[in-house]
N, C-alpha and C positions, 0 to 999 in steps of 0.2 A: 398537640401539634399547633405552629402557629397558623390562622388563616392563610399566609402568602403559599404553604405548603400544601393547599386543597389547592390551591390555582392548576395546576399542569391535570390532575386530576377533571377538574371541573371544565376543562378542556376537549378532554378528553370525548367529556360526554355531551356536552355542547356540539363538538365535530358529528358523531357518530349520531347526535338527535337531528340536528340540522339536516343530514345526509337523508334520512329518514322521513322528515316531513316533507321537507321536497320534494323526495318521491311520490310522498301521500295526495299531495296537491299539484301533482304535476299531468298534465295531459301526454298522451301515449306518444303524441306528433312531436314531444321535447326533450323524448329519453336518449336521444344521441347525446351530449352533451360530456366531455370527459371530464370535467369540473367534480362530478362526485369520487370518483374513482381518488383524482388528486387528494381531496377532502380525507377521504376513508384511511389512504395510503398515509397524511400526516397524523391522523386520529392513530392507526397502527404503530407508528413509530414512537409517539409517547409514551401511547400504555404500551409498549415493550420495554421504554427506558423507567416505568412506574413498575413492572412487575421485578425488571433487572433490579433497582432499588430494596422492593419488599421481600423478596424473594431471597434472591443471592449473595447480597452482602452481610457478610457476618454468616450464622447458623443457616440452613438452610430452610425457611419458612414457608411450610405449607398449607396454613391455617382454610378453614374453608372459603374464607374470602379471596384469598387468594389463589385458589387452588382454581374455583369459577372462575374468576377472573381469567386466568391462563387459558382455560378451556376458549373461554368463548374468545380473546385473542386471537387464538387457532382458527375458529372458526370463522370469524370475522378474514383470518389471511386467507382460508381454504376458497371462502366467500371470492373476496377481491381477485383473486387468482383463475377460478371459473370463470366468472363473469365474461373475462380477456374474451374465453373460448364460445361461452353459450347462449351469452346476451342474458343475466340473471339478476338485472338491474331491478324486478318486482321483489327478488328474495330480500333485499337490503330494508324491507319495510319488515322484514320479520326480524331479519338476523338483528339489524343497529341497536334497535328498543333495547330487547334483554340484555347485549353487550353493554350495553350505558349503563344501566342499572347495576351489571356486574362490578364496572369500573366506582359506583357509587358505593356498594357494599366492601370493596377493597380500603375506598379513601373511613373509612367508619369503622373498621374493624381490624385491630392492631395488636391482638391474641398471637401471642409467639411461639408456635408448635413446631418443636424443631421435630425435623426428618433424622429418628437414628439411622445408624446406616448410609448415612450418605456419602460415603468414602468409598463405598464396594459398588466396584463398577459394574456387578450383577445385577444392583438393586438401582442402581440410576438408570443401566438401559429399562430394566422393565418400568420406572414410574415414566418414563419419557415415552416409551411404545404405549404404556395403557394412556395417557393424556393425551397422544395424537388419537387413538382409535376412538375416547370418548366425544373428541372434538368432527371426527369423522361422522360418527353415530348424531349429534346435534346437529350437524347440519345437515347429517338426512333426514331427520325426524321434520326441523322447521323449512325443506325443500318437499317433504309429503301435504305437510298443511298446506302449503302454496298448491300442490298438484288438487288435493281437496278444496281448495278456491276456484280455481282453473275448473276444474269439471263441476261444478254448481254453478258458475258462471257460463259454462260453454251451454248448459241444460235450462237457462236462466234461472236460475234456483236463487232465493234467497238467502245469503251468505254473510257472516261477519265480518267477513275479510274480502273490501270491495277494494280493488286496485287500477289504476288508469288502464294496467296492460297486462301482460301472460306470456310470459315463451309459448311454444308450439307444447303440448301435450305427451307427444311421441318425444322430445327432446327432452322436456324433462323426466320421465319415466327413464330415456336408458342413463341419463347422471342417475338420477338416486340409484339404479342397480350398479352402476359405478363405485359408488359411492359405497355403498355398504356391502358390495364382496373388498374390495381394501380394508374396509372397517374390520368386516371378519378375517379376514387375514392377519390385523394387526392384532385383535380380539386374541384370536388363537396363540402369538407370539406373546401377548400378557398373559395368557393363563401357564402357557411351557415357562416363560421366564420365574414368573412367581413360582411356579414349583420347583424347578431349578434352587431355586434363594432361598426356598425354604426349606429345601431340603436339607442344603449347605448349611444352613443359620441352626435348622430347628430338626433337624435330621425326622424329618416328617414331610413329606411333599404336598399332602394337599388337606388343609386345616378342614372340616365344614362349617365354618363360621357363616352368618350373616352375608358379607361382603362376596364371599367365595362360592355361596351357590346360588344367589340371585345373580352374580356374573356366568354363570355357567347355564343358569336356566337362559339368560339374554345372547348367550352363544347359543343353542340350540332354536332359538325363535330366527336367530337371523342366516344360522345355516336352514332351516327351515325353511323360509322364505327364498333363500337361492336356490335351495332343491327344489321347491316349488315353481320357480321363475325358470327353471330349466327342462326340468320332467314336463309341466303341467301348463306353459305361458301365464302362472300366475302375471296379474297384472292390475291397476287398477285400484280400484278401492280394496280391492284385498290384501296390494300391496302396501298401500297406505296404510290400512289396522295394524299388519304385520311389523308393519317400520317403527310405528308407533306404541306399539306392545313391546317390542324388542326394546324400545328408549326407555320406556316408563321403566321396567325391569331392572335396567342398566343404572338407571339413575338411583334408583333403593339401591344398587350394590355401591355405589361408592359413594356418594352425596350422603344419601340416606346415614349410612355408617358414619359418615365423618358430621354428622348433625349432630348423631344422639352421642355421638361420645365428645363432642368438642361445645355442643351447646346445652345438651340435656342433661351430662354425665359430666362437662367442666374438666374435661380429662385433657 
């Protein structure tokens, strides 16, 4: 690729770092400011027109850099779209970094795994329901570490993650249960749809590979966690391990899989 071709890229992550140190260095009495929001929103519209590029023109490319990259897009919109409702201007010091990064491992890695199947509109709805639920699922997990800052910080505790400000505590706890019954919602529509297609494809509904029961163990963590949040007022740091055992899980079922077979396995 020629240099001038990283430019929209390196843009990209320029917008989404900027947005993020700002926040880092900004006092709490300066977060009104809708300048970030603008920034985020042009940063968004790039790497849409960078994934629209890698992605969809020609074969339909879901190599693992690009497949993050999508993810954390999502997330980054799921981000910008809260924010409007809940004031979640400290989350963007978690969310930007790794999005940047994501959009840096997209401009570096140019391995062309095409998606068979991608004609059957069985198989499109489900990779597009499982990539909103995974994107769901990260920004519950990087809205738990913030809630895990927030109360080390309300207790003065010494913390890794020092930030000018906090939403309220009780506000962020009912987003993340928001946030991750949609997730399982969409969770459970990836697993019916996948077995549906596989059925259809492989007249076998549900494989136990690798990918399919670490997703099914990271379903029962996070229905888990909502039967607990309902039965029991799970709450709290409980909710947080839970949120974050549920991610970790999730992330071995597909990342995980598509590592060893697309970096380890060369497949």
């Amino acid at each position: 690729m020629q240099a001038s071709t990283y430019l929209p890229y390196l843009a990209v992550i320029v917008l989404y770092s900027v947005v993020a140190i700002r926040f880092w260095r900004t006092s709490s009495s300066q977060l009104t400011s809708s300048k970030p929001a603008t920034l985020i929103a042009l940063g968004l519209l790039i790497h849409a027109s960078l994934l629209y590029q890698d992605i969809f023109i020609g074969d339909l490319n879901l190599n693992i850099a690009n497949t993050l990259s999508l993810i954390f897009w999502l997330t980054v919109l799921i981000y910008w779209i809260a924010d409007f409702k809940h004031g979640l201007q400290s989350l963007q010091a978690l969310v930007l970094p790794p999005a940047a990064a994501m959009v840096a491992l997209q401009a570096s890695f140019h391995d062309n795994v095409v998606v068979a199947f991608a004609n059957d509109p069985l198989f499109v709805t489900h990779i597009a329901i499982a990539l909103l639920a995974y994107s769901l699922f990260t920004f519950a997990a990087l809205h738990a570490l913030l809630m895990a800052a927030a109360e080390r910080s309300l207790h003065q505790k010494a913390s890794l993650i020092k930030l000018p400000d906090f939403p309220p505590i009780m506000t962020m706890e009912t987003l993340l249960f928001r946030i991750i019954g949609l997730g399982f919602v969409l969770l459970t529509f990836t697993l019916i749809s996948g077995m549906l297609f596989s059925e259809q494809i492989f007249h076998q509904a549900l494989k136990l590979n690798h990918k399919n029961i670490f997703t099914i163990i990271s379903w029962l963590i996070f229905g888990s966690l909502l039967l607990g949040r309902e039965k029991y007022g799970w709450r709290g740091r409980t909710a947080i391990r839970w949120t974050l055992t549920g991610f970790a899980v999730l992330l071995l079922a597909y990342v995980g899989s598509k590592f060893v077979l697309e970096i380890l396995l060369g497949r």
